[in-house]
VOGU-3710 file (C-alpha; in Angstrom, 3 decimals, decimal comma):
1> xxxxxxxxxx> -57,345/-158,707/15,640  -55,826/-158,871/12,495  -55,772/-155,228/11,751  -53,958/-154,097/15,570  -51,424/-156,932/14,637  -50,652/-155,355/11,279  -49,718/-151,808/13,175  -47,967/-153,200/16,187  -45,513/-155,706/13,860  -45,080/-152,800/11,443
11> xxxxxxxxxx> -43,943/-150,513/14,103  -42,200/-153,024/16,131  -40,366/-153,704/12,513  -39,413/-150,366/12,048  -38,221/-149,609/15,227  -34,400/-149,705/15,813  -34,865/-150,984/19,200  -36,473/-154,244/19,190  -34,621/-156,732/17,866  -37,127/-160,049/17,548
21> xxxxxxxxxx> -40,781/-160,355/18,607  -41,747/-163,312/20,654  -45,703/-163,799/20,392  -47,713/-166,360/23,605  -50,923/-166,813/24,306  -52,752/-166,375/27,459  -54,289/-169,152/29,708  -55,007/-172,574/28,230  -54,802/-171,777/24,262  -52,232/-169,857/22,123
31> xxxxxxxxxx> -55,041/-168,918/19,875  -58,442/-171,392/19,043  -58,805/-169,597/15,787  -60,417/-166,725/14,239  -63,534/-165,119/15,484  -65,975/-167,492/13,698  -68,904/-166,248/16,184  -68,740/-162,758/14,569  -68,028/-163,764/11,296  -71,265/-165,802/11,394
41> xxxxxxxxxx> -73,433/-162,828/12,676  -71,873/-160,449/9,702  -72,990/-163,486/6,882  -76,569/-163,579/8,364  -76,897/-159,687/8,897  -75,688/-159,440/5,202  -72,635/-157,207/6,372  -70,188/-158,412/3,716  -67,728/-155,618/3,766  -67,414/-156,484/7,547
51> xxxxxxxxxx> -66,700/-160,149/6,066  -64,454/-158,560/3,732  -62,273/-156,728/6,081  -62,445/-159,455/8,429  -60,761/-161,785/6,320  -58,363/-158,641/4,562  -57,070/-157,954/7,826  -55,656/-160,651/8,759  -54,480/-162,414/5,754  -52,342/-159,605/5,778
61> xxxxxxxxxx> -51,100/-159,889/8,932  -49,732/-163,439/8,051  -47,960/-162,451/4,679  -46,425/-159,682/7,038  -45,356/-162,495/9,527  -44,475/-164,496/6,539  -41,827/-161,787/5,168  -40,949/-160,056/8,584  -37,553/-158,661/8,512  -36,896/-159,836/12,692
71> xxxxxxxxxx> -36,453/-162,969/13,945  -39,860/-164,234/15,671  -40,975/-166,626/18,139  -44,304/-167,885/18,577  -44,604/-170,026/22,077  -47,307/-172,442/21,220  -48,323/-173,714/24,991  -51,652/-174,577/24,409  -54,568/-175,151/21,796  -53,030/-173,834/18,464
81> xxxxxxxxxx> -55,964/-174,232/15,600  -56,760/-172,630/12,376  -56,132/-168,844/12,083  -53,995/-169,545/15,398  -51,895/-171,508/13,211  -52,055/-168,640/10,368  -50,891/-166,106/13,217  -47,820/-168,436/14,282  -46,330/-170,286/11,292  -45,208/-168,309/9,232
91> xxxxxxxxxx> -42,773/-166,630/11,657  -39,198/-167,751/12,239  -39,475/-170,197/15,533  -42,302/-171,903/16,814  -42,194/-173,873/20,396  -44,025/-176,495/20,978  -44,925/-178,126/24,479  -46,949/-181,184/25,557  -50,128/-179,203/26,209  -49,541/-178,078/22,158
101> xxxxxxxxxx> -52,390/-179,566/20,139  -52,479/-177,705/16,419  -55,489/-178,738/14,168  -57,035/-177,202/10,849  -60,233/-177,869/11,387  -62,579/-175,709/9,329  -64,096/-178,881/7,042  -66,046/-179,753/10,147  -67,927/-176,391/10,008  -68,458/-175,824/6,298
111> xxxxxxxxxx> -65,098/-173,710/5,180  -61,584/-174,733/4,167  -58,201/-174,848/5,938  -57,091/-170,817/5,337  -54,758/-168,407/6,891  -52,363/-169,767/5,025  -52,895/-173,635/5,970  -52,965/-174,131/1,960  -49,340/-173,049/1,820  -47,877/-174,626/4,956
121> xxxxxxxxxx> -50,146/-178,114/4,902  -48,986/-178,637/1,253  -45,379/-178,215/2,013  -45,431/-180,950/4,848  -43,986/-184,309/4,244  -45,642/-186,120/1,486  -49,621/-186,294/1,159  -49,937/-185,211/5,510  -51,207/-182,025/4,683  -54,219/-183,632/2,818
131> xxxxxxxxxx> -54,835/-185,542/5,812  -54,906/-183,214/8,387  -56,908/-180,826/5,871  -59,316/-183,224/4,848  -59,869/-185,068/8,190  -59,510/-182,264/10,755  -57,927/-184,593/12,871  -55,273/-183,208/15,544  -51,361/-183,574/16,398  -49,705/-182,869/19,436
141> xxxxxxxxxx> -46,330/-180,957/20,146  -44,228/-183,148/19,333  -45,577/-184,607/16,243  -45,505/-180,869/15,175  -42,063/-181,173/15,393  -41,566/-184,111/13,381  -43,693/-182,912/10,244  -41,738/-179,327/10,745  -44,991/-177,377/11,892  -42,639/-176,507/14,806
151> xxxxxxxxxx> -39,144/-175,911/15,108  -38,363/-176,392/18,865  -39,839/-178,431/21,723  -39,843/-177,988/25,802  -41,817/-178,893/28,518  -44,391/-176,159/29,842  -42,643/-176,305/33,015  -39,876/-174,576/31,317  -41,348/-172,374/29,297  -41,589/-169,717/31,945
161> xxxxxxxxxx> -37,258/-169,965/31,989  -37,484/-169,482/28,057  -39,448/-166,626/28,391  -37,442/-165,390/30,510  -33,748/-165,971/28,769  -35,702/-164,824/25,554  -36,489/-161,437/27,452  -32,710/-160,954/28,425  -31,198/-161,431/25,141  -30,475/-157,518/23,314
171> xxxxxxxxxx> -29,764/-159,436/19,397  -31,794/-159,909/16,429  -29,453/-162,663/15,383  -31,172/-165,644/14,391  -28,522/-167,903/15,664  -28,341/-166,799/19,116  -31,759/-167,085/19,880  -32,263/-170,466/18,174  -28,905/-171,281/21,015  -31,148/-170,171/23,854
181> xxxxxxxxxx> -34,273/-172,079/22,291  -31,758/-175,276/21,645  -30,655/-174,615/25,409  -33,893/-174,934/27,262  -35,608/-177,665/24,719  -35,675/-180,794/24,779  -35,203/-183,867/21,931  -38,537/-185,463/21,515  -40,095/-188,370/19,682  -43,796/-188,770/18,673
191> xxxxxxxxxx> -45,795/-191,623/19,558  -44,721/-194,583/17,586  -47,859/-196,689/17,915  -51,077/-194,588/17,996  -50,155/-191,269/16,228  -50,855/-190,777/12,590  -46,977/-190,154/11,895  -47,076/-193,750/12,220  -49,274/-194,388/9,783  -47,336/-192,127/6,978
201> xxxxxxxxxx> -47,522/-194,922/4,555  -51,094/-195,553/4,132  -51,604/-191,798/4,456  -49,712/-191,653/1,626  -51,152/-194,210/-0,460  -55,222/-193,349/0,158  -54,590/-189,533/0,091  -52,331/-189,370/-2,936  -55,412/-189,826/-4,881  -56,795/-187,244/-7,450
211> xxxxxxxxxx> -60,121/-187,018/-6,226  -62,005/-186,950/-2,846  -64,508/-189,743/-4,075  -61,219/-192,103/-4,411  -59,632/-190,836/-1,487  -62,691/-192,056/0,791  -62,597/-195,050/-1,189  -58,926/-195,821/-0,372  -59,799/-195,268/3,043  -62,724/-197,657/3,031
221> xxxxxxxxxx> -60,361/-200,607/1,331  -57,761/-200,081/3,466  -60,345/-200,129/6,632  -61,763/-203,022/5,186  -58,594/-204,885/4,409  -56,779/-204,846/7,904  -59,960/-203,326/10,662  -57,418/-201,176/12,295  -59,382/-198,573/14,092  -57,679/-196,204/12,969
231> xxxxxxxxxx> -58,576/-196,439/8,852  -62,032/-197,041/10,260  -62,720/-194,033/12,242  -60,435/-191,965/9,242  -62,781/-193,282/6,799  -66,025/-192,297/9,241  -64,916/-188,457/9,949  -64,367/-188,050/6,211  -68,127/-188,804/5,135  -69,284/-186,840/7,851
241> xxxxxxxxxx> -68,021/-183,407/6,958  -69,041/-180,820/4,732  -68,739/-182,271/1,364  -68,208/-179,027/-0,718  -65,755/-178,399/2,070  -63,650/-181,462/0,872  -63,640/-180,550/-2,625  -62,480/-177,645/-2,390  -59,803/-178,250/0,201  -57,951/-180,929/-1,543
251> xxxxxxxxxx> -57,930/-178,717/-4,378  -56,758/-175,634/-2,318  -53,937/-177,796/-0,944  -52,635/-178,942/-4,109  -52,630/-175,976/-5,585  -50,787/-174,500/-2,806  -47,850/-176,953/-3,494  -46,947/-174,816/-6,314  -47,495/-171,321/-4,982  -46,112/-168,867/-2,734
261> xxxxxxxxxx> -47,262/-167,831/0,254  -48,650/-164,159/-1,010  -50,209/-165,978/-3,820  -52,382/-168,823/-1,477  -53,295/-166,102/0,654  -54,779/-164,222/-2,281  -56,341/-167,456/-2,995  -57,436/-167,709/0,110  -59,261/-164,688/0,215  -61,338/-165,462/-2,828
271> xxxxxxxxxx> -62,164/-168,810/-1,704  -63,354/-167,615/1,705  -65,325/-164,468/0,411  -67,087/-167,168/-2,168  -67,915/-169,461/1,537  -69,521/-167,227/3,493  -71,311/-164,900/0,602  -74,044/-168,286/0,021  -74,586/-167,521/-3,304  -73,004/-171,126/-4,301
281> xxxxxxxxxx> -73,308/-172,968/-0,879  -74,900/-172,323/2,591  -72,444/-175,130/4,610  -70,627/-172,540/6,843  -74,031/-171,035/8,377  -75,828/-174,075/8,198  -73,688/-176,857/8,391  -74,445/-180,232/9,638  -73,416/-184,034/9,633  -75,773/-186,381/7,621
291> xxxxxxxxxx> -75,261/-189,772/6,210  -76,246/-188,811/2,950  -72,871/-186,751/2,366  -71,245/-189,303/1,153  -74,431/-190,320/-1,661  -73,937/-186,377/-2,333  -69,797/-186,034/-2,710  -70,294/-189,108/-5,730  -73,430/-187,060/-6,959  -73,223/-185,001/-10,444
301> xxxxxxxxxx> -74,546/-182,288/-8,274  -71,539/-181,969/-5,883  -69,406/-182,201/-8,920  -71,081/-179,805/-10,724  -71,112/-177,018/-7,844  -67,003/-177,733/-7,181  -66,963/-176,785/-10,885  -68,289/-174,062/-10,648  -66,156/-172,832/-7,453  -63,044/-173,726/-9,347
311> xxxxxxxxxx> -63,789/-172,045/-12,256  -64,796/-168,453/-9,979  -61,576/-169,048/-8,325  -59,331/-169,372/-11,961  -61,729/-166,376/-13,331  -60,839/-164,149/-10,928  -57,283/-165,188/-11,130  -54,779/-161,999/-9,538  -57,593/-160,009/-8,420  -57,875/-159,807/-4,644
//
């Protein structure tokens, strides 16, 4: 995928003609993510260079969207996760509907939020990104709005019109087709009670933390201190993921906070090459949900091992 995108934005971008790219999915998702089922058959058949070029391709697909010279405009009717989010976010506009639900979800099989996600998630409002990173846990259309994942919102009734509008304009001006986006949108407010924009604060206190260990432990007081159902089932999904996943997440999101996009992507690449090779972990092929994470995240082991990772990463430092 990521390779055909490269050569049809690079000639759409040279060619005189078009003046923005609009990008949809088809049926119910804009795009579930990348291809993990192919990924995992190139780890166990020990076909790295497939692993490599999977991963090459289309990292550099999203640091083309991230720098592309045309306006863009990703319609986002539908399931947006993962490298869907890598293949959307970096562009200029991004729509948002009801039926939008966006997630980085990649702790719950073993990896870490890429395409990207360490770059955008760390540049959300205060410690969100380590949230949704960390936890997994969804947001809807118009909470995507409110946190600045998207930049417009409309009902999918109208999204046919849009398209339509979009496909009349002849301009690569920005400003006239944010107008037409502005025109057919609508203002929208997120869910005041049960959505986690509601609970900013106490996302912000329990994942400002420097370590996972006290991040879970926030979680835990804060369950413990008011039983809202909410810190309780927060605290729950974070001791059920991949452990090594968590460590290395936080610490891929706060490093992203203070790099460009090029420069998490390159990251990014390392990072991912180190997950699926199993020389330091086996968690994406073999992942699964035990009690005992949590006894293992506190052990010297797990600390040890993140070491290690961290130190790889900083050692290979500007080498792709």
């Amino acid at each position: 995928m990521g390779t055909r995108l490269q050569k049809l934005y690079q000639c759409w971008e040279n060619d005189p003609n078009i003046g923005f790219v609009v990008m949809k999915g088809r049926g119910r998702a804009f795009c579930a993510g990348g291809d993990i089922v192919s990924l995992y058959h190139f780890i166990n058949k020990g076909k790295i260079e497939d692993c490599k070029e999977f991963f090459r391709s289309l990292y550099t697909f999203m640091y083309i969207l991230g720098t592309y010279l045309k306006p863009h405009v990703a319609i986002l009717n539908g399931i947006t996760m993962g490298g869907g989010a890598g293949v959307s976010i970096p562009g200029m506009f991004r729509l948002a509907t009801e039926k939008t639900v966006f997630a980085t979800p990649e702790t719950l099989i073993g990896f870490h939020p890429d395409a990207g996600a360490s770059f955008y998630l760390s540049h959300l409002p205060g410690h969100l990104g380590e949230y949704l990173a960390l936890t997994g846990e969804k947001l809807n259309g118009a909470e995507m709005v409110a946190c600045g994942l998207a930049t417009h919102y409309s009902h999918s009734s109208r999204v046919p019109l849009i398209e339509e509008q979009l496909g009349n304009l002849v301009t690569d001006d920005p400003s006239v087709i944010e107008t037409t986006l502005e025109n057919y949108g609508e203002l929208i407010h997120p869910d005041s009670e049960n959505g986690v924009l509601s609970r900013i604060e106490v996302v912000d206190k329990c994942f400002s933390h420097d370590t996972v260990e006290e991040i879970i432990d926030a979680m835990e007081n804060e369950a413990a201190r008011t039983k809202d159902a909410w810190c309780i089932s927060t605290a729950k999904r974070l001791k059920e993921v991949s452990p090594l996943s968590l460590k290395v997440s936080l610490r891929s999101i706060r490093e992203g906070r203070f790099q460009t996009l090029d420069q998490c992507l390159i990251r990014e690449y390392r990072m991912s090459l180190q997950g699926v090779s199993k020389q330091i972990s086996g968690d994406f092929t073999e992942v699964h949900f035990k009690k005992e994470n949590y006894r293992y995240i506190k052990s010297k082991a797990m600390r040890r091992l993140a070491t290690r990772i961290c130190l790889l990463l900083g050692r290979n430092q500007g080498h792709a």
